[in-house]
C-alpha positions in Angstrom: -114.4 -70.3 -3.7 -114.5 -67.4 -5.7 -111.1 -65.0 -5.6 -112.7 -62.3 -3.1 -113.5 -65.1 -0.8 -109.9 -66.3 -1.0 -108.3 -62.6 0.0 -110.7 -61.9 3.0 -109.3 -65.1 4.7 -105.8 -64.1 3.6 -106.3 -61.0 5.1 -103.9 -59.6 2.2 -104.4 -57.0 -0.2 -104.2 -57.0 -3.5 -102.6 -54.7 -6.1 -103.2 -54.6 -9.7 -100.3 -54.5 -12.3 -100.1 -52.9 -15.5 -101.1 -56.1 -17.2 -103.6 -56.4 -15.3 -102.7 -59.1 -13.3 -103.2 -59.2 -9.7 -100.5 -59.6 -6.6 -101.5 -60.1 -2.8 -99.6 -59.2 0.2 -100.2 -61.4 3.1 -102.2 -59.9 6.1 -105.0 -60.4 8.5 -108.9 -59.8 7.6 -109.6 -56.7 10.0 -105.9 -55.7 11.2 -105.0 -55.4 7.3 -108.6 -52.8 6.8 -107.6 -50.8 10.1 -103.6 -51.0 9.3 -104.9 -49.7 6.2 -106.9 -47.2 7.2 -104.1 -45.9 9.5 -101.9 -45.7 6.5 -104.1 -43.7 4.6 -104.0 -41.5 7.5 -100.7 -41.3 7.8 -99.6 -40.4 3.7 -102.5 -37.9 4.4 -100.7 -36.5 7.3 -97.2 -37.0 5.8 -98.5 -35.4 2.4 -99.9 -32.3 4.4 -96.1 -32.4 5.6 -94.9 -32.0 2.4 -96.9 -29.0 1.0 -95.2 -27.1 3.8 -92.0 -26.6 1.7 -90.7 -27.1 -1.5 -89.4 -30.9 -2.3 -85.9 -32.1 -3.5 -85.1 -34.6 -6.0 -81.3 -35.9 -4.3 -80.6 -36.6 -8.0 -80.9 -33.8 -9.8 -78.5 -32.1 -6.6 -76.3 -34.2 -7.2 -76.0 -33.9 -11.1 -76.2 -30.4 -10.5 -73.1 -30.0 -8.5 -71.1 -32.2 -11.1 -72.2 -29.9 -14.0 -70.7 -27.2 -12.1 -67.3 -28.8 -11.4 -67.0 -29.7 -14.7 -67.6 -26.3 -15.9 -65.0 -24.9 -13.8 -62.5 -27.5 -15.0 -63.1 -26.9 -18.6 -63.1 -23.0 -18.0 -59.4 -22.8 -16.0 -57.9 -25.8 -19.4 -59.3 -23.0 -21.4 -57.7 -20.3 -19.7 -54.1 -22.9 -19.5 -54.5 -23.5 -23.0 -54.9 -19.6 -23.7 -51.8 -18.7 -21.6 -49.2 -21.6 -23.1 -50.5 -20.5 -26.7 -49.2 -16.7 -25.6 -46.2 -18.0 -24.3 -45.5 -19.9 -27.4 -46.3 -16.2 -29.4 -44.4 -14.7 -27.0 -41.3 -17.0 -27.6 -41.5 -17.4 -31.0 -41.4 -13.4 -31.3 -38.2 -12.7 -29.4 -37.1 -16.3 -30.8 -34.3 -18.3 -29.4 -33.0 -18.9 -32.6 -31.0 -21.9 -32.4 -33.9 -23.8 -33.2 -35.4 -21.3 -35.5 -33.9 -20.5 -38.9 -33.2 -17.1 -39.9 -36.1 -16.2 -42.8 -34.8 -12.4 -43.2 -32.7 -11.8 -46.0 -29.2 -10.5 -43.9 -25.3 -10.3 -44.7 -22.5 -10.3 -42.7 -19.7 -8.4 -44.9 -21.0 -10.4 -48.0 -21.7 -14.1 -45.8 -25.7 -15.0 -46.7 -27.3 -15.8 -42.8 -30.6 -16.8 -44.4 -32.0 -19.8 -43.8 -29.4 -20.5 -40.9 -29.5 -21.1 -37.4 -28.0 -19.3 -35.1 -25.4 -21.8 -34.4 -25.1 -22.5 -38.1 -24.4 -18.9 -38.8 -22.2 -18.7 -35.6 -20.0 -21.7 -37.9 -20.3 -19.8 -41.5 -18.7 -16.3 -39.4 -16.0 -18.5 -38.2 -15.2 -20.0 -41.1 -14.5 -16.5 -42.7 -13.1 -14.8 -39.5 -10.6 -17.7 -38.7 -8.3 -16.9 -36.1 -4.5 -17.5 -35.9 -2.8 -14.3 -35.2 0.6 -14.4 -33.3 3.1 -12.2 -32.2 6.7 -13.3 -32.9 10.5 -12.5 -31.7 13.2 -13.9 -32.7 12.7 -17.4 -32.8 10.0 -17.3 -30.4 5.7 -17.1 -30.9 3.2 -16.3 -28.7 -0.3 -17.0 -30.1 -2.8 -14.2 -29.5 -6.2 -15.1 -27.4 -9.4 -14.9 -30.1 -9.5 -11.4 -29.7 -12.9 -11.3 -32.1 -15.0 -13.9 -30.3 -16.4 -11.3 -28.2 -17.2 -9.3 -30.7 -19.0 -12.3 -33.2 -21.0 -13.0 -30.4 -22.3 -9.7 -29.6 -23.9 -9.5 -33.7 -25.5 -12.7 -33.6 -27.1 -11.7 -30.7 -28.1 -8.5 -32.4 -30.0 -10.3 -35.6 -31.2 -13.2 -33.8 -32.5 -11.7 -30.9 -33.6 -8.2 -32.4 -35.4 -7.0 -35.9 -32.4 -7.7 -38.0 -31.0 -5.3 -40.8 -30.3 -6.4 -44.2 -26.9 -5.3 -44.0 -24.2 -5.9 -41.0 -20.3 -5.5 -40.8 -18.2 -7.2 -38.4 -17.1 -4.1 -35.7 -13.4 -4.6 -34.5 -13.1 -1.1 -32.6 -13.2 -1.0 -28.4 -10.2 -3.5 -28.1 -7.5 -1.5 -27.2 -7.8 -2.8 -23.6 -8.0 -6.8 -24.9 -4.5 -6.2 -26.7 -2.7 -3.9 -24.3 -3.8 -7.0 -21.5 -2.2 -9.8 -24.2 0.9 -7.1 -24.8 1.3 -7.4 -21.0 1.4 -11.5 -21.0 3.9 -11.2 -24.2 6.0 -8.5 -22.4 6.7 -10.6 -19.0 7.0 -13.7 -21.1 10.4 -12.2 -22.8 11.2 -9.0 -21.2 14.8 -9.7 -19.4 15.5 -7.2 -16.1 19.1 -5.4 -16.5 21.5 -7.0 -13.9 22.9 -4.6 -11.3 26.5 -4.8 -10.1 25.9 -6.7 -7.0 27.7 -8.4 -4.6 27.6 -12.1 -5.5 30.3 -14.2 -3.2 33.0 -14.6 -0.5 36.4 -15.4 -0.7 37.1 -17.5 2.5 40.9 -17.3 1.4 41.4 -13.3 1.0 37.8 -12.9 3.8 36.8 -10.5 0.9 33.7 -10.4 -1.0 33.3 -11.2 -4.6 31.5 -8.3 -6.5 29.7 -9.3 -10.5 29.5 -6.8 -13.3 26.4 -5.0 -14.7 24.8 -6.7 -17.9 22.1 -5.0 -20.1 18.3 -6.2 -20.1 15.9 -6.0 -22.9 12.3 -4.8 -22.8 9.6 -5.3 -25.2 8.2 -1.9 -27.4 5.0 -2.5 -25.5 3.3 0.6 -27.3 4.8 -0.1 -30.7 3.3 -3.7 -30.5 -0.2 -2.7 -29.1 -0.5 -0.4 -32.1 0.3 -3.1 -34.9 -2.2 -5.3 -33.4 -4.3 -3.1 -33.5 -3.8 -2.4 -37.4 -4.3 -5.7 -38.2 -7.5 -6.3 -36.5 -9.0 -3.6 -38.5 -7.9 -4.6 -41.4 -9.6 -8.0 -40.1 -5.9 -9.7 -41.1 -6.6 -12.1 -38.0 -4.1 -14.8 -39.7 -1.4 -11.7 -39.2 2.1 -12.7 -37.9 2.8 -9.3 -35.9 6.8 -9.2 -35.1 7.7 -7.6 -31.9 10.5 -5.5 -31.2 12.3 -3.8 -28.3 15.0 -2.1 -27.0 18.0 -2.9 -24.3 17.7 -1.7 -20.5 21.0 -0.5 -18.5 21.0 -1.1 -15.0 21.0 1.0 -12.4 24.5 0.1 -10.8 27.6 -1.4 -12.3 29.9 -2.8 -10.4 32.3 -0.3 -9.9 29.2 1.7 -8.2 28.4 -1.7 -6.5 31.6 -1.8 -4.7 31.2 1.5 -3.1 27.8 1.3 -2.1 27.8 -1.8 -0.4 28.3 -1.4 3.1 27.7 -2.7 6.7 24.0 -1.7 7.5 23.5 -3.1 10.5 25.4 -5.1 13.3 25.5 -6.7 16.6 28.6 -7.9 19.1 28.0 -10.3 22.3 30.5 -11.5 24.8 30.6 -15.7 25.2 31.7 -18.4 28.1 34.7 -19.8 29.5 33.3 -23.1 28.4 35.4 -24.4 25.5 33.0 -26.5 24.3 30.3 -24.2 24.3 31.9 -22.2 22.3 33.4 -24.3 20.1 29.5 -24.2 18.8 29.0 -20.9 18.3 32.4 -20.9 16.4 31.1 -23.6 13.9 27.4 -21.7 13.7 28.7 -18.2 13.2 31.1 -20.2 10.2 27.9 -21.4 8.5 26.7 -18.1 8.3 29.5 -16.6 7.1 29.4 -15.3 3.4 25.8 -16.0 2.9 24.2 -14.1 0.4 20.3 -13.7 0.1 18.7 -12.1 -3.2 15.6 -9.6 -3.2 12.5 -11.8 -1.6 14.9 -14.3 -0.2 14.2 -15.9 3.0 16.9 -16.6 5.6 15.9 -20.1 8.0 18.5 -20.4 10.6 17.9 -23.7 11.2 18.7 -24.4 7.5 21.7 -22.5 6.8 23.5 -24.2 9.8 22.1 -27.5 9.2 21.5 -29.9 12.2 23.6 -29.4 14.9 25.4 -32.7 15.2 28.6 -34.3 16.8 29.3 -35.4 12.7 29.4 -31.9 12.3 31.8 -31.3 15.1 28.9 -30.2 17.5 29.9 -31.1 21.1 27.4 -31.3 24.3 27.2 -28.3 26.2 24.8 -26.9 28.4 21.0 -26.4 26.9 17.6 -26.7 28.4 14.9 -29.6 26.7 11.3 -28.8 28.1 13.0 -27.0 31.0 15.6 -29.5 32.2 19.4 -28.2 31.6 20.8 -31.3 29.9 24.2 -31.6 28.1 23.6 -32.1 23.9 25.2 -31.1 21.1 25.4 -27.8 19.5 24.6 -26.2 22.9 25.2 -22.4 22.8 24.3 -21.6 19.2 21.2 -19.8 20.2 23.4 -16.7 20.8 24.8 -17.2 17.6 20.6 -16.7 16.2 20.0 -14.3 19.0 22.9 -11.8 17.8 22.0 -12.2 14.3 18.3 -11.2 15.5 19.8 -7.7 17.0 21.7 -6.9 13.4 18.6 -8.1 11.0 16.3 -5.5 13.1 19.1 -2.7 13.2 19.4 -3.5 9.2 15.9 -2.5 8.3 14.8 -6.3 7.1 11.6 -7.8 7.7 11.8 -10.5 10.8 8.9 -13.6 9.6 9.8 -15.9 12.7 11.4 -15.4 16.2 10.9 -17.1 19.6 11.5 -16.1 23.1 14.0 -18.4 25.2 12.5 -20.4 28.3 14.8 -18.6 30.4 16.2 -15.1 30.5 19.3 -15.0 28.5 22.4 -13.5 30.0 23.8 -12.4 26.5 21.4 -9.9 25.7 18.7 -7.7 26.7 15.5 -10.2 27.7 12.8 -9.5 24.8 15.9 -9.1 22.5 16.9 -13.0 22.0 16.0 -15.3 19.4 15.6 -19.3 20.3 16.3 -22.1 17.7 16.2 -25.8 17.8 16.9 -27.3 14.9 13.2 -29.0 13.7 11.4 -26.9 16.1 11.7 -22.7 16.9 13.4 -21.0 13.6 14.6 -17.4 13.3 13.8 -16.1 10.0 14.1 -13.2 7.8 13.7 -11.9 4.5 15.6 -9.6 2.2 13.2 -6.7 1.6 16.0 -4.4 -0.1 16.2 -4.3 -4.2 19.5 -5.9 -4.1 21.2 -9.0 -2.1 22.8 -8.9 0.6 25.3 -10.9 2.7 26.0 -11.6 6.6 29.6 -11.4 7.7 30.7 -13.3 10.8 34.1 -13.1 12.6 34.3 -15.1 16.4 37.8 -14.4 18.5 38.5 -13.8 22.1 35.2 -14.5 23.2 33.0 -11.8 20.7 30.8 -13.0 18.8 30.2 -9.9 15.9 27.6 -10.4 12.9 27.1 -7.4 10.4 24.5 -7.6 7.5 26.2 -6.6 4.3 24.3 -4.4 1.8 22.9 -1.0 -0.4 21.4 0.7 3.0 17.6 0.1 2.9 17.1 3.0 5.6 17.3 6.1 4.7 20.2 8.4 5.1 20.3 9.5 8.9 17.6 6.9 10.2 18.6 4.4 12.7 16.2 1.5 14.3 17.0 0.1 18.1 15.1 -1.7 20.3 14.2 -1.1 23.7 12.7 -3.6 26.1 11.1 -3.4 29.6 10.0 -5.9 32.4 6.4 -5.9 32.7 5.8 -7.9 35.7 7.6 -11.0 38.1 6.4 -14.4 38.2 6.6 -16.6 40.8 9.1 -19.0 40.8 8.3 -23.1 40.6 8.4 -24.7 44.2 11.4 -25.6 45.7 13.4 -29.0 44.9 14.7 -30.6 47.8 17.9 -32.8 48.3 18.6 -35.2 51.1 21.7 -34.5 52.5 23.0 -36.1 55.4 26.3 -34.7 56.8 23.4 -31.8 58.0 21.6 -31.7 61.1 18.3 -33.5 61.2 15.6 -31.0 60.3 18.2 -28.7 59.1 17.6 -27.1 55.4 20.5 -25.0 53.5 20.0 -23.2 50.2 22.0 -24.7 47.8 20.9 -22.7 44.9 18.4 -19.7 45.0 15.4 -19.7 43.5 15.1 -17.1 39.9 11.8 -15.6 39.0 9.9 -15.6 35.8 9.3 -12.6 34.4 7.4 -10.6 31.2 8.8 -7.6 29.1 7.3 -5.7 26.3 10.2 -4.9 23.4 9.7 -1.4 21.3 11.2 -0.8 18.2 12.7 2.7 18.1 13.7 4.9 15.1 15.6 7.6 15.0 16.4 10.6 12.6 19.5 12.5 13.2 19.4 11.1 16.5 16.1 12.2 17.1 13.4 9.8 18.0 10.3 10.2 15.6 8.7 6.7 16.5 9.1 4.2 18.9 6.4 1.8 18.6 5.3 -1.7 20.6 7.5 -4.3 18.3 6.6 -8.1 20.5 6.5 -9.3 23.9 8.1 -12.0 25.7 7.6 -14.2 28.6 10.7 -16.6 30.6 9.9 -19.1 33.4 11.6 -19.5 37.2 13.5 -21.9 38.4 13.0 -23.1 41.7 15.7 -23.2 44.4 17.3 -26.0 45.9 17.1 -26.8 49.1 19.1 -29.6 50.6 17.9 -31.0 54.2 18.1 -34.3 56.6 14.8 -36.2 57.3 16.6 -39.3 57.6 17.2 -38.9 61.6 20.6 -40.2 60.4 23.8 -37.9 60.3 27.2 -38.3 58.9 29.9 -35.9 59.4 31.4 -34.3 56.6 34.7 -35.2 55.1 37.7 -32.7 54.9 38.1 -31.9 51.2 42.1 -33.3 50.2 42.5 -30.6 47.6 41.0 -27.7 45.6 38.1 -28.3 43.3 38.8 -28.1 39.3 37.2 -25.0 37.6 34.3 -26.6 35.3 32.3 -25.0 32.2 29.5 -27.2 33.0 26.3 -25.5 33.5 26.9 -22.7 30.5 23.4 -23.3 28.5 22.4 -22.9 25.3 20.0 -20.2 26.4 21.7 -18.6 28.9 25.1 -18.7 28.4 25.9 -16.9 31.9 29.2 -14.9 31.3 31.8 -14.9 34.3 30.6 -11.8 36.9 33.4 -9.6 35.5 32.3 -9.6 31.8 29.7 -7.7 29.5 28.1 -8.4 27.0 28.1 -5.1 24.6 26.4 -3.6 21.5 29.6 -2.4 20.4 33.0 -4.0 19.8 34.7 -1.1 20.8 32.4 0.5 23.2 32.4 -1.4 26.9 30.4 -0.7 30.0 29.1 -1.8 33.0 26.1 -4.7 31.9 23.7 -2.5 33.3 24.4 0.3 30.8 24.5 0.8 27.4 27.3 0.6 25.3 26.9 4.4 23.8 27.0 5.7 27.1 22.8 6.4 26.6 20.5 5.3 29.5 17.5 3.5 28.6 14.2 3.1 29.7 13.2 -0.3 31.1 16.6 -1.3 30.9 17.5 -3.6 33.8 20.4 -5.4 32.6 21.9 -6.6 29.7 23.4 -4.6 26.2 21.8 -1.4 24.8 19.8 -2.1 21.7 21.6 -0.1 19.3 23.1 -0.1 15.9 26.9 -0.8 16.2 28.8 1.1 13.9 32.3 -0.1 12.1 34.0 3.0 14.8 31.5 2.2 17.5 29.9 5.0 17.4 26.4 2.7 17.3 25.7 4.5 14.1 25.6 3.3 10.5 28.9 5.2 9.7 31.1 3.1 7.7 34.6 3.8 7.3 37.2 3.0 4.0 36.9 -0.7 3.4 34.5 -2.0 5.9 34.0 -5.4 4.3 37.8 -6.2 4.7 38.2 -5.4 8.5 
């Protein structure tokens, strides 16, 4: 069977290669001619399609479209490349020369800076500049600050940061205010004040205080110095050894002036208990106190002049509230001792740093005028704010308590400070605390002690010039609690008469607190050891506003007067 024969039962077609060899695809005789036919038809119609529009190779899209990315890649690494390479231009032309050696011929007052680094030349200037000058006195140095470092750094910045010259010289001018800044250091490092006559002690033997003499400071020629430093650093001599010299200072007092100048500046006088032991405190507190001296910028604790209040001390229980409960402890009572202190501190002209309110309102002085302490807790404090020391003076007989601040007067001549305090509103008292007592009726209530109110007042701080008032300004407030009354009363259903009492009661100093301190009815307490009056006036005879009860606030005066007027010998009286 021939080869044509052989594809028409096959049905296939065959293709032809390149060779010329021949390949057949299997089929069916007529299906293959008519699928064939419908081909044809359809490339026809497909390749009519076609013409319509223009054709697209996918691969040359594609390789277009990477061409093109890779353009733009290569264009902005150009444009990097470009850009670093400026910087480097840029960088190399205002040069950061501590990489970069100088290549200019330059001098420094003779020193070569060719060829060097910056930090290289920076060593070289150094090494020719060295550094070691120092002031001396006596057998004393002080060693001057590099007062050229500055100045070093400023020229190397000038050659290798700038077009250098061929030529420089180191500049020492424009440090006047360097050298007057180390005079300064040198001249509180050995300048010595001049002592003033001052009062420096108390005799507890004679009760007289102990005055020192005057002795000469010495101050440093601070202008004389300046100038010589400056002489050498022009001469750049910076290994100079530049003495210093001075001069003595006098004081201001002696001690002859001292002893006529000090005087009682400000003072206070309260009225204590019956209670023995209550005031056997305020004896030992006002003792501690006695004598003390403070310097200029001293600060007075109460708490730590006295020390703690203990029965080793001779400290004996008397009255004194804890968390507002009157309980019996030791050193009960010496808050009047801080509270009249308080009064002659503000009357002095000193500076107050610490004072509390009591819990309760005091008896001894005006509420808004009293000054709590418990030793560990509430201080009173103050500090010496004069230019020369002072010293409190304490004296306790017949019940009168009198503390005077010793000292130059820090107010001027014809000014006097007071205080004046007012109640600013009541408070209710806590509630009542009852007591069962059964010799009353059942359902019966008696009053055994009346309730107190609470209460606020607002304190001013008044000054005066030749009596006239030119200020009086808000100074603190303070706030006291009730106490509640008691009430005894049967519930019990159950009464039990009364027993006749077999004798008189004992008089007893129980109840006298530390805070309040209640005098007897018929006593004051006063501003003034000489001056009495009724508690609900002042001492001077002077009404003041707000007043309710209580002392005047006012300066107490050696003659009473409640001025600072102090008469021959005050300190001895």
């Amino acid at each position: 069977m021939s080869q044509v024969d052989n594809r028409q039962k096959s049905g296939g077609r065959t293709y032809s290669s390149q060779n010329g060899s021949k390949r057949s695809t299997p089929g069916t005789g007529r299906r293959t001619s008519q699928s064939y036919r419908t081909n044809s038809s359809y490339q026809q119609r497909r390749g009519k399609k076609r013409k319509r529009g223009p054709q697209y190779d996918i691969t040359k899209i594609l390789l277009g479209i990477i061409l093109a990315v890779a353009s733009v890649i290569c264009i902005m690494a150009a444009v990097k490349f470009i850009g670093s390479h400026k910087a480097k231009e840029t960088e190399v032309g205002t040069t950061t020369v501590s990489e970069t050696d100088l290549q200019k011929e330059v001098k420094v007052d003779g020193i070569t800076l060719t060829g060097l680094s910056r930090e290289e030349a920076r060593e070289a200037l150094d090494k020719q500049y060295q550094w070691g000058m120092k002031v001396t006195y006596k057998d004393e140095e002080y060693k001057l600050k590099n007062l050229m470092d500055s100045k070093v750094e400023a020229l190397l910045k000038e050659i290798y940061e700038g077009e250098p010259k061929e030529s420089y010289t180191l500049d020492t001018d424009g440090l006047e205010e360097d050298v007057q800044a180390e005079v300064k250091a040198i001249a509180e490092k050995w300048d010595v004040a001049a002592k003033n006559g001052s009062i420096s002690g108390f005799d507890d033997n004679t009760g007289k205080f102990i005055y020192s003499g005057e002795k000469n400071g010495f101050a440093i020629d601070q202008d004389k110095l300046t100038a010589d430093i400056l002489a050498q650093l022009k001469a750049k001599n910076f290994q100079a050894d530049v003495p210093a010299s001075g001069n003595e200072t006098a004081p201001k007092i002696t001690e002859a002036q001292a002893k006529e100048m000090y005087k009682v500046i400000g003072t206070y006088t309260t009225t204590t208990t019956t209670n023995k032991d209550r005031n056997k405190n305020i004896e030992l507190a006002s003792n501690a106190l006695n004598g003390l001296i403070l310097q200029p910028g001293e600060e007075f604790s109460f708490n730590k002049a006295t020390g703690e209040r203990s029965s080793a001390k001779g400290y004996r229980p008397a009255g004194a509230y804890l968390n507002g409960e009157l309980i019996e402890e030791p050193g009960g009572g010496v808050c009047q001792v801080s509270s009249t202190l308080y009064n002659a501190v503000v009357f002095s002209g000193l500076t107050t740093t610490e004072r509390h309110a009591h819990s309760y309102e005091p008896s001894y002085v005006t509420p808004g005028e009293d000054a709590m302490v418990s030793f560990g807790g509430p201080d009173m404090k103050f500090v010496n704010n004069s230019s020369t020391a002072i010293a409190i003076r304490t004296s306790f007989a017949d019940r009168k308590l009198k503390i005077s601040i010793v000292g130059i007067p820090i107010l001027e001549d014809g000014v006097t400070l007071s205080m004046t305090s007012k109640k600013t509103a009541e408070l209710d008292a806590p509630a009542p605390v009852y007591e069962e007592d059964q010799t009353l009726q059942t359902g019966e209530e008696k009053i055994a002690k009346a309730e107190t109110k609470g209460s606020r007042w607002v304190t001013n701080l008044v000054t005066k010039k030749d009596g006239v008032v030119v200020s009086d300004e808000f100074f603190h407030n303070s706030t006291y609690r009730g106490k509640s009354a008691t009430i005894k009363r049967n519930t019990s259903g159950v009464v039990i008469p009364a027993a006749d009492p077999s004798g008189t009661g004992s008089e007893s100093g129980a109840g006298n607190s530390a805070e309040t301190g209640t005098p007897p009815a018929n006593e004051t307490t006063t501003a003034s050891a000489d001056a009495q009056g009724p508690a609900d006036k002042p001492a001077t005879g002077e009404t003041q506003a707000g007043q309710t009860q209580g002392p005047s606030s006012t300066t107490e005066a050696a003659d009473g007067s409640g001025q600072n007027i102090v008469p021959p010998n005050p300190l001895n009286q």
